[in-house]
C-alpha positions as CSV (number, residue, x, y, z in Angstrom):
1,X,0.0,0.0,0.0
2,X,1.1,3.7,-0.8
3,X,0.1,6.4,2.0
4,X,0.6,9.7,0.8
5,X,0.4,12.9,3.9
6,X,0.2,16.3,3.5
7,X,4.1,17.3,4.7
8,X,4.3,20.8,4.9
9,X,3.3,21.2,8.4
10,X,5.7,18.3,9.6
11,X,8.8,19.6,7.8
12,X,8.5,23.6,8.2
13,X,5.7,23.9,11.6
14,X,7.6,24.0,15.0
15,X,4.2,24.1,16.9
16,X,1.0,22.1,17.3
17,X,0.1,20.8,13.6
18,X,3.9,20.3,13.2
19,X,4.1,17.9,16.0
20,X,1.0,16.1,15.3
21,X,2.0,15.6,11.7
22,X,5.4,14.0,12.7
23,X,4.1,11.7,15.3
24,X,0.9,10.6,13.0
25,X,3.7,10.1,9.8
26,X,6.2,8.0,12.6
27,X,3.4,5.9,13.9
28,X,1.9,5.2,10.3
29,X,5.6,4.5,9.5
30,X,6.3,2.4,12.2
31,X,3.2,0.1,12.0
32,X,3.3,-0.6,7.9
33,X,7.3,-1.1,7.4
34,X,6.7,-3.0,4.1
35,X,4.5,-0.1,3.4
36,X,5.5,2.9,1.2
37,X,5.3,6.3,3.2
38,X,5.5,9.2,0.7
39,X,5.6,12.8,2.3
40,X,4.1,15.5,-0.4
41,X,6.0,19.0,0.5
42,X,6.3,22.0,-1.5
43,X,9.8,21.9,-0.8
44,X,12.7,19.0,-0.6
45,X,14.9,20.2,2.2
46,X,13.1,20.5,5.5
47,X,13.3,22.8,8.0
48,X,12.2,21.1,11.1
49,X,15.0,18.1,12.4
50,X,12.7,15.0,11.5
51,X,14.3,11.2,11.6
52,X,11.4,10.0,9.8
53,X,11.4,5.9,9.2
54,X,13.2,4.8,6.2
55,X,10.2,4.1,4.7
56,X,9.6,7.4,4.3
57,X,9.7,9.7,1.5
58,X,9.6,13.6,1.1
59,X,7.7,14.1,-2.9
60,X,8.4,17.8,-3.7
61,X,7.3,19.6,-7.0
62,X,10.2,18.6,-9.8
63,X,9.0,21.4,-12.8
64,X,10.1,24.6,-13.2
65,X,6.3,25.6,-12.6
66,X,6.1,23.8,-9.2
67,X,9.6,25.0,-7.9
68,X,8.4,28.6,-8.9
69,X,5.5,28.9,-7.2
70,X,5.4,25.8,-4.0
71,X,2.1,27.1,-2.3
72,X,0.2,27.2,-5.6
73,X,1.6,23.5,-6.5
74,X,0.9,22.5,-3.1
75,X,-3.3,23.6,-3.3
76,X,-4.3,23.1,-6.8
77,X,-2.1,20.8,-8.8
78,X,-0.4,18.3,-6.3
79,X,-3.5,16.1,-7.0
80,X,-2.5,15.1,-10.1
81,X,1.3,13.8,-8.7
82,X,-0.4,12.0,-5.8
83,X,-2.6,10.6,-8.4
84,X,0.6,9.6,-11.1
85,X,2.0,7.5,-8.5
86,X,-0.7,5.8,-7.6
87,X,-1.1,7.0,-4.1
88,X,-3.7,4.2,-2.6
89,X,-4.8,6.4,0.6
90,X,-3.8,10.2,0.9
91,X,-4.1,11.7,4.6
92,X,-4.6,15.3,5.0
93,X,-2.8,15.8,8.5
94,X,-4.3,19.6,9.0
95,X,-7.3,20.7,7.7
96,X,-6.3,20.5,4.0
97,X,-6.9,18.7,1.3
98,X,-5.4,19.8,-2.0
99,X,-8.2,21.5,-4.9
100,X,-8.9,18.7,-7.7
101,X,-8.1,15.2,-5.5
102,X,-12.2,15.0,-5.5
103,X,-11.1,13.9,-8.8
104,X,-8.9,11.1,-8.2
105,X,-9.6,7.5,-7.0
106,X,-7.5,7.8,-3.6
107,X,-8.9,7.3,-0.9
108,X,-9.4,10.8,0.8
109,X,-8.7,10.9,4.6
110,X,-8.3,14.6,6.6
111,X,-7.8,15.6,10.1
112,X,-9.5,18.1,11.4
113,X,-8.0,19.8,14.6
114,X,-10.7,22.8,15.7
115,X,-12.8,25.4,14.3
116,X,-11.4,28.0,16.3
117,X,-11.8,30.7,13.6
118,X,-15.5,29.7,13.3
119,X,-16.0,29.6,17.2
120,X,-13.3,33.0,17.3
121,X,-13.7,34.9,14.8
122,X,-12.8,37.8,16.1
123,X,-9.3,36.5,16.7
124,X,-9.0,36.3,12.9
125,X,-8.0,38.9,10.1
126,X,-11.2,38.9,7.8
127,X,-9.3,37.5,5.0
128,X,-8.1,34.9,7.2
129,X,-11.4,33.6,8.0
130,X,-12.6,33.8,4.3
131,X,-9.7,32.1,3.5
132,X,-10.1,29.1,5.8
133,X,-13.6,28.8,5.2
134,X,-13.3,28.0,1.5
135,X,-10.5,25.6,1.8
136,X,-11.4,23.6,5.4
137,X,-14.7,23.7,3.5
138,X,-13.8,22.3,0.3
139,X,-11.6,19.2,2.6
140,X,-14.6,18.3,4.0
141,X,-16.9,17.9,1.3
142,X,-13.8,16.0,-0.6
143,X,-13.1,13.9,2.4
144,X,-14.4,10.2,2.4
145,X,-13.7,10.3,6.1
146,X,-12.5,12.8,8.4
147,X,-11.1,12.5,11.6
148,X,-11.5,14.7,15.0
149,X,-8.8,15.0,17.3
150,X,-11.1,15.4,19.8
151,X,-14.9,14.9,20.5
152,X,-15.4,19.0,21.0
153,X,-13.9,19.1,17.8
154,X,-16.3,16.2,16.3
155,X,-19.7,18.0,18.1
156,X,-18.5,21.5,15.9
157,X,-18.5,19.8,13.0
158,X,-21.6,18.5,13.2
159,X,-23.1,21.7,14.7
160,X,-21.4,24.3,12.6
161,X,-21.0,22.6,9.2
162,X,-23.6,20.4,9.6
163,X,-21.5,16.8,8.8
164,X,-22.7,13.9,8.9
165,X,-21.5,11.9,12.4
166,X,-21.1,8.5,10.0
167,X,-18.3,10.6,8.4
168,X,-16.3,11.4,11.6
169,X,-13.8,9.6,13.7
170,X,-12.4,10.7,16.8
171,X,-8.6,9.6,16.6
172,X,-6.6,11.3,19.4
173,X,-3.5,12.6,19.0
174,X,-0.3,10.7,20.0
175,X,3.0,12.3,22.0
176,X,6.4,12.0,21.0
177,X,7.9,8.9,23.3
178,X,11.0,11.7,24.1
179,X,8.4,13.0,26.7
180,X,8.4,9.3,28.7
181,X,12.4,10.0,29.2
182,X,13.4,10.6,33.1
183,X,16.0,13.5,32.4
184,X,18.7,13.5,35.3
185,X,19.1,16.0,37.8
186,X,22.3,17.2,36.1
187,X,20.5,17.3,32.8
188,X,17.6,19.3,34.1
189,X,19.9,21.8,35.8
190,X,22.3,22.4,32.6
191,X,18.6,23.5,30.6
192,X,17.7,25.7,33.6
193,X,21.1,27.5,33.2
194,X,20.7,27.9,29.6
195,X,17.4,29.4,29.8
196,X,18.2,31.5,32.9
197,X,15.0,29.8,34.8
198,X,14.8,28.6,38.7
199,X,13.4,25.5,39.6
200,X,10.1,24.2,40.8
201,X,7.7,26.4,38.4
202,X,4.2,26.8,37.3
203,X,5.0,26.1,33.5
204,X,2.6,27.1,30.4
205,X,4.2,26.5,27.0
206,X,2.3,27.2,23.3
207,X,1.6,29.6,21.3
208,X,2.0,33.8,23.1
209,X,-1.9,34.9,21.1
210,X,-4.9,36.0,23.2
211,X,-6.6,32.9,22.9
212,X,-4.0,30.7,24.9
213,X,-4.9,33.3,28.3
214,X,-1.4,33.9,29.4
215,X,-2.4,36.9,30.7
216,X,-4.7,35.7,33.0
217,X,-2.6,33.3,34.1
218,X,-0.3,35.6,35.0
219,X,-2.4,38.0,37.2
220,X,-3.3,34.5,38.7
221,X,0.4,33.9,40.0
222,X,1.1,37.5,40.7
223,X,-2.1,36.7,43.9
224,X,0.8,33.7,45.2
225,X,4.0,34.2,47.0
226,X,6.8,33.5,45.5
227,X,5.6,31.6,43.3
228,X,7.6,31.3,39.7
229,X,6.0,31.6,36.4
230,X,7.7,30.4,33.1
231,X,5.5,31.1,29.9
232,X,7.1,29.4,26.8
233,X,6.9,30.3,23.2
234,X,7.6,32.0,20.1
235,X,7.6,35.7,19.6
236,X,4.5,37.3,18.5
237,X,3.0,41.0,18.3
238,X,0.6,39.5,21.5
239,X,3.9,39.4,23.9
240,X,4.0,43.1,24.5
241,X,0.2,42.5,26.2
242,X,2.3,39.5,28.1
243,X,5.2,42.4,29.4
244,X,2.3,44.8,30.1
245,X,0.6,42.5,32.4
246,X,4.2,41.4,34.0
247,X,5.1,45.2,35.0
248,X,1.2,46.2,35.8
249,X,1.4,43.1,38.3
250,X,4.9,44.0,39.4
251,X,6.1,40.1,38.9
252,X,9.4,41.0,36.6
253,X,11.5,39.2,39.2
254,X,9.5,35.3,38.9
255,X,7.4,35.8,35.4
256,X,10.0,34.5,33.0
257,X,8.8,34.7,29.1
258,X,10.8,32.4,27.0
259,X,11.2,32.5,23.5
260,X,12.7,30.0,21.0
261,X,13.2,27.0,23.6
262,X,15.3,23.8,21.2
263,X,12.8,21.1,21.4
264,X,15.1,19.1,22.7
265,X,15.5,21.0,25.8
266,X,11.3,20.3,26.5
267,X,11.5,17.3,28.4
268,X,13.6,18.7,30.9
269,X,11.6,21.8,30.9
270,X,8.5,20.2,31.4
271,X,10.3,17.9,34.4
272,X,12.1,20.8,36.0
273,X,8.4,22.4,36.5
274,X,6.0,22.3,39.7
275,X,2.8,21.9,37.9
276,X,1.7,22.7,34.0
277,X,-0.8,25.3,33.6
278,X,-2.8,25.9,30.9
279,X,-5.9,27.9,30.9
280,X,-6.2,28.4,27.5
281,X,-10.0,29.6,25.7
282,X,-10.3,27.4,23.4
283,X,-8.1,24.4,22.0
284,X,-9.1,21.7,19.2
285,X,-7.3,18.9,21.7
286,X,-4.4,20.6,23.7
287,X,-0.9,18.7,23.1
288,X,0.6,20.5,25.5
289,X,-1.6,19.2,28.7
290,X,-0.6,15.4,27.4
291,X,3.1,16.5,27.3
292,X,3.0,17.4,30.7
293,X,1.2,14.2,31.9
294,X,3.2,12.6,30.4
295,X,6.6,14.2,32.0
296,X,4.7,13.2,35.4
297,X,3.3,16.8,35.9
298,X,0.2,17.5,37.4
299,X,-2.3,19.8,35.1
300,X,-4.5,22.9,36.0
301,X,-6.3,23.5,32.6
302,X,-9.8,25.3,31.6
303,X,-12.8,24.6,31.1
304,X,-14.8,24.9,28.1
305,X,-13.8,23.3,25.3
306,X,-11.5,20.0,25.3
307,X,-9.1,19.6,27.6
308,X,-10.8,17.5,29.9
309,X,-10.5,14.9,26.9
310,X,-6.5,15.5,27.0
311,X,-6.4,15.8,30.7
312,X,-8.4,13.4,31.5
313,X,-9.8,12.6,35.6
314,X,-6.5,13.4,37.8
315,X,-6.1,17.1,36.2
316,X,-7.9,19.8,37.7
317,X,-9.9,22.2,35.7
318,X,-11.4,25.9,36.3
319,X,-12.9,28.6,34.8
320,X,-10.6,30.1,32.0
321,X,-12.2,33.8,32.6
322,X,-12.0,33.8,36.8
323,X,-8.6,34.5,37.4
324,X,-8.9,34.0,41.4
325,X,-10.3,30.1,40.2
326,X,-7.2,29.8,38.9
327,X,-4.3,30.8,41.0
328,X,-6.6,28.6,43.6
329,X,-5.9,25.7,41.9
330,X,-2.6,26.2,41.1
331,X,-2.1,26.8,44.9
332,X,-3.4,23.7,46.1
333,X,-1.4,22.0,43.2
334,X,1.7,23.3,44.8
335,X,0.7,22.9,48.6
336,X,-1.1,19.6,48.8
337,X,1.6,16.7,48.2
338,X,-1.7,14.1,48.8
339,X,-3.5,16.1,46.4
340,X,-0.7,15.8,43.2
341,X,-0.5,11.8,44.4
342,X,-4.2,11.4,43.9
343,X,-4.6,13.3,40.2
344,X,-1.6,11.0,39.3
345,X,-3.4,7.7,40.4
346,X,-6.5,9.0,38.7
347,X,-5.1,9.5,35.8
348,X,-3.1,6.1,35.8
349,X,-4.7,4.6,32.9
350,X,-5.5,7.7,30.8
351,X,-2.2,7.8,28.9
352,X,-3.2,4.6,27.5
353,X,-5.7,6.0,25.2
354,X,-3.0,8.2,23.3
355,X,-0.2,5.6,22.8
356,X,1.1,4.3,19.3
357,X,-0.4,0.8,19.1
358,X,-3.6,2.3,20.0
359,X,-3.4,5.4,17.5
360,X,-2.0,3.1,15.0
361,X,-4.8,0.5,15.3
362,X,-7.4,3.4,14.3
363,X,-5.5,5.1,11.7
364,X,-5.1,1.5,9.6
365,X,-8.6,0.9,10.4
366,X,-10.2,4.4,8.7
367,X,-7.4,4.0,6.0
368,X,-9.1,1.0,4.7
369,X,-12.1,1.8,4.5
């Protein structure tokens, strides 16, 4: 069997869609080894470290015209190269599926990870939103099947776009085993240094926008003593609201704003923190919240959209909007030692709903039909 994926986001995306496309392409990989795994990307030479499988294959445009012009190969004429090589399933890994594949015989799978811009829009540049609309739209309607990375994201389907529920799948996502790793003390301490970060922090790591509530979250730690706050992520416009709130709340000496961390530095990030935080508006499933469970941190996260699908029983959740809800949480996280040993036993067999056999079992299964 040939399984063709949309690449981009694996080989050029540092955040969210980036890591679920490289763990869905590794654990496709991984479970068909006699299988050919070919990776459609505008462009040859990736910019994201990736030791995909050997079965693996990165297809970039080869004509002048394709070379030229990348995006525009990528949208409306990589259809015809997935359907020259006889591409037997193509997956779209994040919300895309290229213009004119309604025309081939593959079979046509997409992931769908939110519909924050339909539930937000106000978070969107109008041309944004018109954008997405006519090409998340157009992936649907071409999709034989579509998976959800989450039920929240399944019910908006259904409710805004009005899909069918027989055409839907909730698949969840998986997390990269580097997470599972116990880094040493020595370890931990060397990526502390490097960062310029103490020990035994609240930890919130994704994307700086207004949608992931950093700024509540920090008002929130401002009401504890002493308590430490590091906030990871890339740059954006948004940060200067993130330094605002930082001087307003008079925190500058234990709010510590990160940017560019090396992905191999997370784990010991992650296991050098206290407790995770993450009281984010509105997430499609919430990567980071399994990350941190899975580094052996406990998880305050919101309410109101998915995360108590990622987080599962042992995490506690509050009100994304109240900030006193959530530096009480956090509080308790940090005070109660009985407290963080009875979210970890209630979440004991959580994790097993998001490893590889499990992911891998449901993938082949939609793939064929």
């Amino acid at each position: 069997m040939k399984i063709g994926f949309d690449a981009k986001r694996a080989l050029f995306n540092h955040r969210g869609l980036g890591n679920y496309s490289r763990d869905t392409i590794r654990i496709v990989a991984q479970s068909h080894p006699n299988d050919e795994i070919l990776m459609f990307s505008p462009k040859s030479e990736p910019l994201i470290p990736f030791d995909y499988p050997k079965n693996c294959k990165i297809i970039a445009p080869s004509g002048i015209f394709g070379k030229s012009m990348p995006s525009l190969w990528r949208s409306s004429f990589m259809y015809k190269t997935i359907n020259e090589m006889d591409v037997d399933v193509y997956h779209g890994l994040s919300h895309e599926l290229p213009f004119g594949i309604e025309k081939t015989r593959v079979r046509k799978v997409l992931t769908m990870h939110d519909l924050i811009f339909v539930k937000y829009p106000q978070m969107f540049p109008y041309f944004d939103r018109k954008m997405y609309n006519i090409k998340y739209r157009h992936s649907c309607d071409a999709a034989d099947h579509i998976i959800a990375v989450s039920e929240r994201t399944k019910r908006d389907l259904m409710e805004c776009w009005n899909i069918d529920e027989s055409r839907i799948s909730v698949v969840y996502q998986g997390c990269n085993p580097r997470y599972l790793n116990v880094v040493s003390e020595a370890e931990k301490a060397e990526v502390r240094r490097k960062y310029n970060l103490p020990e035994g922090f609240v930890f919130n790591i994704g994307a700086i926008e207004e949608r992931k509530n950093q700024v509540r979250l920090i008002e929130a730690v401002a009401r504890l003593k002493d308590v430490p706050l590091v906030i990871a992520g890339r740059k954006s416009k948004y940060q200067e609201e993130l330094e605002n709130a930082v001087m307003s709340a008079d925190v500058r000496d234990r709010v510590f704003i990160v940017n560019n961390i090396e992905t191999d530095d997370l784990p010991a990030l992650y296991q050098s923190a206290a407790v995770f935080a993450f009281p984010s508006l509105f997430e499609g499933f919430g990567i980071p919240v399994l990350e941190a469970l899975h580094s052996g941190l406990p998880v305050v996260a919101a309410t109101g959209s998915c995360l108590e699908e990622s987080g599962g029983p042992g995490s506690m959740y509050v009100n994304p909007k109240n900030v006193e809800e959530i530096a009480d949480a956090i509080n308790k996280v940090l005070c109660d030692s009985e407290l963080r040993e009875k979210m970890r036993v209630a979440n004991a067999g959580h994790l097993d709903k998001f490893n590889d056999e499990s992911i891998a079992r449901q993938l082949n299964d939609i793939y064929k039909g």
